[in-house]
N, C-alpha and C positions, 0 to 999 in steps of 0.2 A: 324862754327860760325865766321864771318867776325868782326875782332875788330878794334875798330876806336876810335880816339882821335880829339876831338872838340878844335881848339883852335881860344881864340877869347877874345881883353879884353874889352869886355863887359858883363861882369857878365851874365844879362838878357839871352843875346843873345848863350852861350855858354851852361846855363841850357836849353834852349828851347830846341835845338839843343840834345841837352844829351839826354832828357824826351821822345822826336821824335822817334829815333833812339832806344833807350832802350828799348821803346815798340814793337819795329818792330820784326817779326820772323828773326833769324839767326844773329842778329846784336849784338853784346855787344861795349859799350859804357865803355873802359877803364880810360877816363879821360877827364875830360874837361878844362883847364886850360890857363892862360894867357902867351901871348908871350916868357917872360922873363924864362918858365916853361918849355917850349914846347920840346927845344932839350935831356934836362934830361928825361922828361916824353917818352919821344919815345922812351930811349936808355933802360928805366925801366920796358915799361908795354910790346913792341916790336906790334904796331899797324899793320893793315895791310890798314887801311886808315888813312892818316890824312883831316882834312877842315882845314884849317890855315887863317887865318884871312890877309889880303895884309897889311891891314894898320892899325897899333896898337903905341900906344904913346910910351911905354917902349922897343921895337923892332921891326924892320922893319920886315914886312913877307915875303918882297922879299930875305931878309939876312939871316931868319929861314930854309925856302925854299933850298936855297943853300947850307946848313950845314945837313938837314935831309939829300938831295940827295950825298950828299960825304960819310954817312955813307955805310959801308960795304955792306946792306942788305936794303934799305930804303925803305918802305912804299910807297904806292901810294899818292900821293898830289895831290890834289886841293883847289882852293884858293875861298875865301868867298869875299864877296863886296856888299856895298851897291852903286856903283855906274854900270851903262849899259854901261859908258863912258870912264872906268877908264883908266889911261894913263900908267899902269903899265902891261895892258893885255901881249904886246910884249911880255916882259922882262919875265914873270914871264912864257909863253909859251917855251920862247926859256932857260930858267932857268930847265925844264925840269917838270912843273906843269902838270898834267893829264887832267885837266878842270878848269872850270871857274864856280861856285855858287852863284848866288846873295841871300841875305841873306833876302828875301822876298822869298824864292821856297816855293811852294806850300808845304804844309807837306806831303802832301799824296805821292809827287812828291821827298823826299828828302831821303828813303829808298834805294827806287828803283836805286838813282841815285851812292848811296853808293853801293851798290849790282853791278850795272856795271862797277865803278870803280875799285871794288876788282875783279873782274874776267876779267880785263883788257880792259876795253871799256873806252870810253871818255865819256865827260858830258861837255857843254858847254851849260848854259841858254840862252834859245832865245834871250833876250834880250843883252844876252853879245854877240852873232854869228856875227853880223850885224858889232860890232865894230871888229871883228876879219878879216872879210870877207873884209870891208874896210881901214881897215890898214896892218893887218900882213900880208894878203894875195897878199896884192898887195908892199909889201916889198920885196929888194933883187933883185939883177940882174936877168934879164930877160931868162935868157942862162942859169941858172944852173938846172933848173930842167930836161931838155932831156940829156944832158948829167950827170948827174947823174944815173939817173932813166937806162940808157946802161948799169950799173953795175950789175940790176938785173935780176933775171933769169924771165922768163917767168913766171912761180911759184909764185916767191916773188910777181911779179907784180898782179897776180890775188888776193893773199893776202893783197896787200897796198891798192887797190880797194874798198875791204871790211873792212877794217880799216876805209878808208875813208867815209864808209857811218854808221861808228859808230858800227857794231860789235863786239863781244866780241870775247877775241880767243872760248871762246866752243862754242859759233853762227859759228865763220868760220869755226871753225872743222868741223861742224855737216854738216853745207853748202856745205864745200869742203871734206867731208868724208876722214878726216883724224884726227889723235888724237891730244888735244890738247899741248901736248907737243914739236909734231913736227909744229903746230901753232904759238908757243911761240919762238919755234928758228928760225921761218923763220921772225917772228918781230924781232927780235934779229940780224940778218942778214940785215932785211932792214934799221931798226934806223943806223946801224954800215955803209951801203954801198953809205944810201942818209947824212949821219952825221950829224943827228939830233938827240934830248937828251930824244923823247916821242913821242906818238903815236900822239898826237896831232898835234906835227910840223908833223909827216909823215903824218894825215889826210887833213894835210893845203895846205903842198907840192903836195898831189896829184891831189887833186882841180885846184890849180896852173898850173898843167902839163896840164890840160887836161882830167885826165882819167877819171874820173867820166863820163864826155861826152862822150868818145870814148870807154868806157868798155876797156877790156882786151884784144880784138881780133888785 
């Protein structure tokens, strides 16, 4: 049962979300509460997703953000938006957020997306990719990714590959016929070797390098 915590302060929008989710198989729907709620309610119910809200009146969700992922044990995060444009996408990537949700996702579209986040894959809505692809991506000196990317093993590299195209570790596992644990450390290894805070900066960086175009060979 993957448990997840809605937070949003929009009343409306944090029930919709709960109601979604709550119906869905394997999901339970721990709580849905607003900003100012949000770091008690994690430390209380112990989610394994949060949706956070970026921009709420009572606290910033780039600051809630920051404070889940300091905890000991934290939950997977991704962040909610009504905007395709938003000007916090960076920040909240390199803050160490797992994806990006606009708060129009299809319904049908927002289990599923929860289901890949808990098993460790990314989620970025189309329409937020586009703003990611032309900003973050093209952020940061030009020279760090090949040297970086020397640091990993041949391994790791075929692993960041499929990160990059959004797999989850038991997709890669199954992929690369190996168990998902030894999956999880070889992501473990790569966030640590390219020193990046998520699987997203590693899926953004590899784009960046090249590798998606040039495979693993």
């Amino acid at each position: 049962m993957i448990r997840v915590l809605v937070v949003d302060d929009e009343a409306l929008i944090r029930t919709g979300f709960g109601r979604i989710l709550d119906a869905a198989d394997g999901i339970e729907v721990v709580g849905a509460v607003s900003g100012g709620e949000a770091l008690r309610t994690v430390r209380e119910t112990h989610p394994d997703v949060v949706l956070l809200d970026i921009r709420m009146p009572d606290v910033d969700g780039l600051t809630v953000l920051g404070e889940i992922r300091r905890l000991p044990e934290p939950p997977v995060v991704a962040m909610l938006t009504t905007f395709d444009m938003d000007d916090y996408v960076e920040t909240a990537l390199r803050s160490g957020a797992a994806g990006f949700l606009l708060k129009d996702t299809d319904p049908e579209a927002l289990p599923l997306a929860v289901q890949s986040l808990a098993h460790g894959g990314t989620v970025l809505s189309p329409k937020v990719t586009r703003t990611v692809v032309d900003g973050y991506l093209s952020a940061g000196p030009q020279e760090r990714p090949p040297k970086s990317l020397e640091r990993l093993t041949d391994r790791e590299r075929e692993v960041l590959v499929l990160v990059a195209e959004g797999l989850s570790n038991a997709d890669i596992a199954t992929r690369m016929h190996l168990s998902t644990g030894t999956v999880k450390d070889h992501v473990s290894a790569i966030l640590t070797k390219l020193e990046v805070s998520g699987r997203v900066q590693a899926a953004l960086f590899a784009q960046r390098a090249g590798l998606l175009a040039e495979g693993t060979g």
